[in-house]
C-alpha positions in Angstrom: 23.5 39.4 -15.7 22.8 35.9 -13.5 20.1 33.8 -13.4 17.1 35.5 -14.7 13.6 35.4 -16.2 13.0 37.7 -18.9 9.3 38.6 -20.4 9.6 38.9 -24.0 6.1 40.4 -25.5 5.6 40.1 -29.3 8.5 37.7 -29.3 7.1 35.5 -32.2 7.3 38.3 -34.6 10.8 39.3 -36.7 12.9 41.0 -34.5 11.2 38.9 -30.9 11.9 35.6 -32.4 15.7 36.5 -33.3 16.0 38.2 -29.9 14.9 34.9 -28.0 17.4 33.3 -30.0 19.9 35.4 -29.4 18.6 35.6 -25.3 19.2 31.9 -25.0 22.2 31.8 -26.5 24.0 34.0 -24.7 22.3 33.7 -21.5 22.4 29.8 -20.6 20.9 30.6 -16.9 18.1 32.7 -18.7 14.7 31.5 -18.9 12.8 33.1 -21.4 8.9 33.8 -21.8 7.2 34.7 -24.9 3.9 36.5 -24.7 2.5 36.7 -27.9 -1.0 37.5 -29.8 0.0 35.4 -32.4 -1.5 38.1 -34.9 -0.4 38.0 -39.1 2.8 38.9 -38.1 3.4 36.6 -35.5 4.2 32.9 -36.2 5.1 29.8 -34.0 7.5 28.1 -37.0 10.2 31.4 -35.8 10.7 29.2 -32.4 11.0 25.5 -34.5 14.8 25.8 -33.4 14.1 26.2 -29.5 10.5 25.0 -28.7 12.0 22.0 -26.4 14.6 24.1 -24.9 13.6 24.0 -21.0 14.2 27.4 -20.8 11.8 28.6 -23.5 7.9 28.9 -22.6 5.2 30.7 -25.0 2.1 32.2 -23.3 -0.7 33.4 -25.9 -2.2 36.4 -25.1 -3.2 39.7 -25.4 -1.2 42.9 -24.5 -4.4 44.7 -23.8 -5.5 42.1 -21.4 -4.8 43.4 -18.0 -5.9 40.5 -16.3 -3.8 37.9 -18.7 -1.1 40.1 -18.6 -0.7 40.4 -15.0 -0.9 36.5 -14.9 1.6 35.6 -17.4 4.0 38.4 -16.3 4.3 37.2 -12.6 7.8 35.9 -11.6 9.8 38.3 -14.4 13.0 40.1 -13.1 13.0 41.8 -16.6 10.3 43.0 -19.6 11.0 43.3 -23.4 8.3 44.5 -25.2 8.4 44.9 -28.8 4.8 43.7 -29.2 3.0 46.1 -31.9 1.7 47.0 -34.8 4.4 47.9 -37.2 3.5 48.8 -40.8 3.3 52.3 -42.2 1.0 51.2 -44.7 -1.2 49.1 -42.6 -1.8 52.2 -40.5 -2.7 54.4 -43.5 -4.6 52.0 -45.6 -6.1 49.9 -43.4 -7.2 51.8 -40.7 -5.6 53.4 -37.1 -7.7 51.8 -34.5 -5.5 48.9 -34.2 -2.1 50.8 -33.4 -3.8 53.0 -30.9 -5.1 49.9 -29.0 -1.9 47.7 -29.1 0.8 50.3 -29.5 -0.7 53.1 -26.9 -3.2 50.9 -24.5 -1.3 47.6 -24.6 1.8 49.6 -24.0 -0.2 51.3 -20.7 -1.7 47.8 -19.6 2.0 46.5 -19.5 3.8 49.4 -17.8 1.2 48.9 -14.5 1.9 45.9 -14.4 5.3 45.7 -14.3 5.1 48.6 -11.8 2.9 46.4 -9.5 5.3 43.2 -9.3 8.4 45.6 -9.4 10.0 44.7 -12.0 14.1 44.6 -12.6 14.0 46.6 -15.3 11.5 47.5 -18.2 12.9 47.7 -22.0 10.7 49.6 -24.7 11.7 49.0 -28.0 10.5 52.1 -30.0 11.6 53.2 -33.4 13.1 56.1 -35.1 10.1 56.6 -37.2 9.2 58.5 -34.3 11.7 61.6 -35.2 10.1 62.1 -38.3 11.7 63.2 -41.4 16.0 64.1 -41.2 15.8 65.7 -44.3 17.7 69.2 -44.5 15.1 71.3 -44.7 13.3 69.6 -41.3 16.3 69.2 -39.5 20.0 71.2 -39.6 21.3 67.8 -37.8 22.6 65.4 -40.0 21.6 62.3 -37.9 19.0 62.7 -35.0 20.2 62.5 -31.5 18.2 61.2 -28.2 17.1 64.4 -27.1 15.8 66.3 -30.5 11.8 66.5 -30.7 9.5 63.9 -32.0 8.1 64.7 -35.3 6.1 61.5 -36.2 4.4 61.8 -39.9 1.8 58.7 -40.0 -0.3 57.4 -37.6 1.5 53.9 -36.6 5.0 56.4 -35.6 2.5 58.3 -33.9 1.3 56.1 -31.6 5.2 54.2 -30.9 5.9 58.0 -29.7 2.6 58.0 -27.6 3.9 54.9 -25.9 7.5 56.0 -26.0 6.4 58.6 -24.0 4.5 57.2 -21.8 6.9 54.6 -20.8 9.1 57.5 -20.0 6.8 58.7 -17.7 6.6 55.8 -15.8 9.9 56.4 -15.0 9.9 59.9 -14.1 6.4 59.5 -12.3 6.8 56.3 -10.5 10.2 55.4 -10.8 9.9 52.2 -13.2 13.1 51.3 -14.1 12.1 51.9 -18.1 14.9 52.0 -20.8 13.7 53.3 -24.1 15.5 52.3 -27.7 14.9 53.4 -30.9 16.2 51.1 -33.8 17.0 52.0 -37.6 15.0 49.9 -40.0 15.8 46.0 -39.5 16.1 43.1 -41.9 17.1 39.6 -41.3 15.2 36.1 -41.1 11.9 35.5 -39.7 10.7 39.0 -41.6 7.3 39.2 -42.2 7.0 39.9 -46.0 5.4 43.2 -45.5 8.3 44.9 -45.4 10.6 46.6 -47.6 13.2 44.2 -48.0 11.8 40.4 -47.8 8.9 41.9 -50.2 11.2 42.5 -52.9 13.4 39.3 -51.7 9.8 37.6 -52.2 8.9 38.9 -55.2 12.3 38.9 -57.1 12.2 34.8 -56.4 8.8 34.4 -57.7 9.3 37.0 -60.8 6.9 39.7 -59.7 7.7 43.4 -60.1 9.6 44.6 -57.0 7.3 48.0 -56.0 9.5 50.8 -56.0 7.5 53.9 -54.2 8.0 57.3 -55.8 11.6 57.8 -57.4 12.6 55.1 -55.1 15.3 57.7 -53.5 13.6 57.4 -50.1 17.0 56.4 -47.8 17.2 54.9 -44.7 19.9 53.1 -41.7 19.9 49.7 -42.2 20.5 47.4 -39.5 21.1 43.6 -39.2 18.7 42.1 -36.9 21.6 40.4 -35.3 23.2 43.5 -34.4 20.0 45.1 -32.9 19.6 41.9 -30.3 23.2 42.6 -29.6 22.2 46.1 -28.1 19.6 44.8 -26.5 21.5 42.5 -24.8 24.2 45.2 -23.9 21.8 47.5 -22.2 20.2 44.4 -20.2 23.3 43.3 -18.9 24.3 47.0 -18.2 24.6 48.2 -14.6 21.1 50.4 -13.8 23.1 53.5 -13.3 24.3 53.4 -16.7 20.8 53.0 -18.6 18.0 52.9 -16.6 15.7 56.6 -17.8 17.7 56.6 -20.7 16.7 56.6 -24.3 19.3 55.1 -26.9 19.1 54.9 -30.4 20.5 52.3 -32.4 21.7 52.3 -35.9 24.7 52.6 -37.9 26.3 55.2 -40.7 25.0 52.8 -43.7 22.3 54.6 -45.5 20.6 52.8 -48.6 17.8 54.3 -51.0 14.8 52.1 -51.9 16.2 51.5 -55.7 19.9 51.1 -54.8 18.1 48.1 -52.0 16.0 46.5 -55.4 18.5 46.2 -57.2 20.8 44.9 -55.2 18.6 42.0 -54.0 17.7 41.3 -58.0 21.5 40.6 -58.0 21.9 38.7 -55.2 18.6 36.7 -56.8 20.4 36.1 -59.9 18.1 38.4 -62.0 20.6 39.0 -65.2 18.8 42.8 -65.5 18.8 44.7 -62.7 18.5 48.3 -64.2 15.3 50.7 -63.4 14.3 50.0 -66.4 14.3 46.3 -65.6 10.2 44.9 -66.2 11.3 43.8 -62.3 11.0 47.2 -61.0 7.9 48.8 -61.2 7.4 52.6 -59.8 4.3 53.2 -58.4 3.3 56.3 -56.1 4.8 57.1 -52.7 2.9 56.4 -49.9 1.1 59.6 -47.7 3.1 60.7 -45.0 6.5 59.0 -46.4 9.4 60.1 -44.4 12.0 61.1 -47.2 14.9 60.1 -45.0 15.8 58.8 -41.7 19.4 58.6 -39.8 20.4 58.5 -36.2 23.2 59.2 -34.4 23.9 56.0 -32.2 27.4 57.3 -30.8 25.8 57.5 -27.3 25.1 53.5 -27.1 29.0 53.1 -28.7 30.2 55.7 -26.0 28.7 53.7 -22.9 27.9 49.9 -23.6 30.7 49.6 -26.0 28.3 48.2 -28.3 29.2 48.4 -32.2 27.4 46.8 -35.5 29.3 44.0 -36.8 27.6 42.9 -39.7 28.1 45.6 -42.9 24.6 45.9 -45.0 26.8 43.9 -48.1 27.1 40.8 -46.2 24.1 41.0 -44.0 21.8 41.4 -47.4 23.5 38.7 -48.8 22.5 36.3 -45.7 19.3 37.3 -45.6 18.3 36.6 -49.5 20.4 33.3 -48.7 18.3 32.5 -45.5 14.9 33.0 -47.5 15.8 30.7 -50.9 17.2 28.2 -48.0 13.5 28.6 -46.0 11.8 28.2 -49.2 9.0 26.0 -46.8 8.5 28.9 -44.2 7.8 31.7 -47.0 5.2 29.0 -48.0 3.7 29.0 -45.3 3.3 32.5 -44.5 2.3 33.2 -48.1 -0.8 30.8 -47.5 -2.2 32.6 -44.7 -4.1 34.7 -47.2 -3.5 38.0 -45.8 -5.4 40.4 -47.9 -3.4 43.0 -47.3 -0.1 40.9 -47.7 -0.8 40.0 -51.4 -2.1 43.7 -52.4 1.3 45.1 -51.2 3.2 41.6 -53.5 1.5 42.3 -56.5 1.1 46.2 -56.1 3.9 46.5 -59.1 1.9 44.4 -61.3 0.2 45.8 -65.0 -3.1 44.9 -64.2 -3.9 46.6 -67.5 
């Protein structure tokens, strides 16, 4: 890929902010443009390592903004858009107004526009929550493919396969040259504490209770960030024959439970006692609407970009816990913003008795 100028939107959250990175590294003709709503989960300290670089701009702003959107947008040859609301959790406990206006009409609000100035190429980062549940008795496949039905079981996978489909239909309707992915579950730095694994990374440093949900057995793909931007990256630079109207998923063969993932990090911590009967794990009940496993099959992004995961979940996990004791001033930060919902979800392993 030459010269470019690439639209990233929700690229101050996790997996934005490592992308832009990763975007500028590679790509030293590549101007980059963040458009971000700076919500909880986004935060300006992810770009302390690339806020003077020429080639880096930040626009705040509002997916849902047609106006702004159209604006900031103007002059892209190529749109990223991660920008959404994300949690499980959040979407059941909190309420699903906000993923239906972000994840469906921001989603909507983007696609016209990039239709209108004729964009290069539009890449929609989706999720595999969207399949739905690969247990045996839901599915006979052992990993999902591309092209089995979407069986979303909460609302916020709901809405991503809304706006996954939809983005599809801007290609088969008008010809948008869209490009669908759908990632395993992610961890690296820059992780909102939120989620699974910088939650217990959080909590094991500070000696709260790591919250195990039901018999912690729940299993997933887990994938290095790292790897992830690399096949992004891959299927930008790819020639639009080979993925434009395509969906790819993106994932690997390492599957890891929820307990097997605690405990692991408790060692990596330096917790001496890391069995479940450790006063560090605390089983509480499983969330509604839990998907009990979820694997891919990612052999069709292998096949054609010649894209393969290079960091094993061993070393990657190891890295990560290292990058968070060695960020000790970021977590701070982030910890002091006094989301409500953020501290309920630290302390939700916690004898209140």
């Amino acid at each position: 890929m030459g010269p470019r100028n690439v639209f990233v939107t929700g690229g101050a959250g996790f997996i934005g902010s490592n992308f832009v990175y990763h975007l500028l590294d590679a790509l030293p003709d590549t101007h980059v443009k963040v458009y971000d709503k700076l919500t909880y989960a986004g935060n300006m300290e992810n770009f302390e390592r690339v806020k003077a670089n020429p080639r880096f701009s930040f626009v705040h702003g509002d997916i849902c903004d047609v106006h702004a959107v159209s604006e900031a947008m103007r002059g892209s040859d190529m749109i990223v858009h991660f920008a959404a609301e994300t949690h499980v959790d959040r979407s059941i406990l909190v309420g699903v107004n906000p993923f239906i206006q972000t994840n469906i009409q921001g989603t909507v609000t983007l696609l016209e526009a990039a239709q209108k100035l004729g964009v290069e190429r539009f890449l929609h980062v989706s999720t595999v929550e969207v399949y739905g549940n690969t247990a045996p008795s839901v599915s006979v496949r052992h990993q999902f493919l591309e092209d089995d039905s979407l069986n979303p079981l909460s609302p916020y996978a709901s809405s991503k396969a809304a706006a996954d489909r939809l983005a599809y239909s801007y290609w088969t309707t008008f010809k948008l040259p869209v490009v669908i992915t759908r990632c395993v579950n992610n961890y690296g730095p820059y992780q909102y504490p939120e989620k699974q694994i910088p939650l217990f990374i959080t909590n094991a440093l500070q000696g709260r209770p790591l919250p195990v949900h039901g018999d912690g057995l729940n299993t997933r793909n887990w994938i290095h960030v790292e790897d992830h931007c690399r096949a992004l990256l891959a299927i930008l630079n790819a020639p639009a024959d080979a993925v434009v109207g395509e969906v790819f998923n993106i994932g690997n063969d390492e599957e890891h439970n929820v307990i097997d993932n605690a405990n692991a990090i408790l060692r990596l911590v330096g917790v001496p006692s890391y069995y479940p009967s450790s006063s560090l794990i605390s089983f509480i009940p499983d969330r509604q609407g839990a998907v009990r496993r979820l694997a891919v099959d990612a052999t069709k992004l292998r096949e054609r970009l010649n894209w393969t995961p290079q960091i094993s979940f061993e070393d990657g996990l190891a890295s990560t816990v290292q990058w968070y004791i060695e960020n000790e001033a970021w977590l701070k930060h982030v910890l002091e913003r006094g989301d409500t919902f953020l501290n309920d979800a630290l302390n939700r392993g916690v004898d209140k008795a």
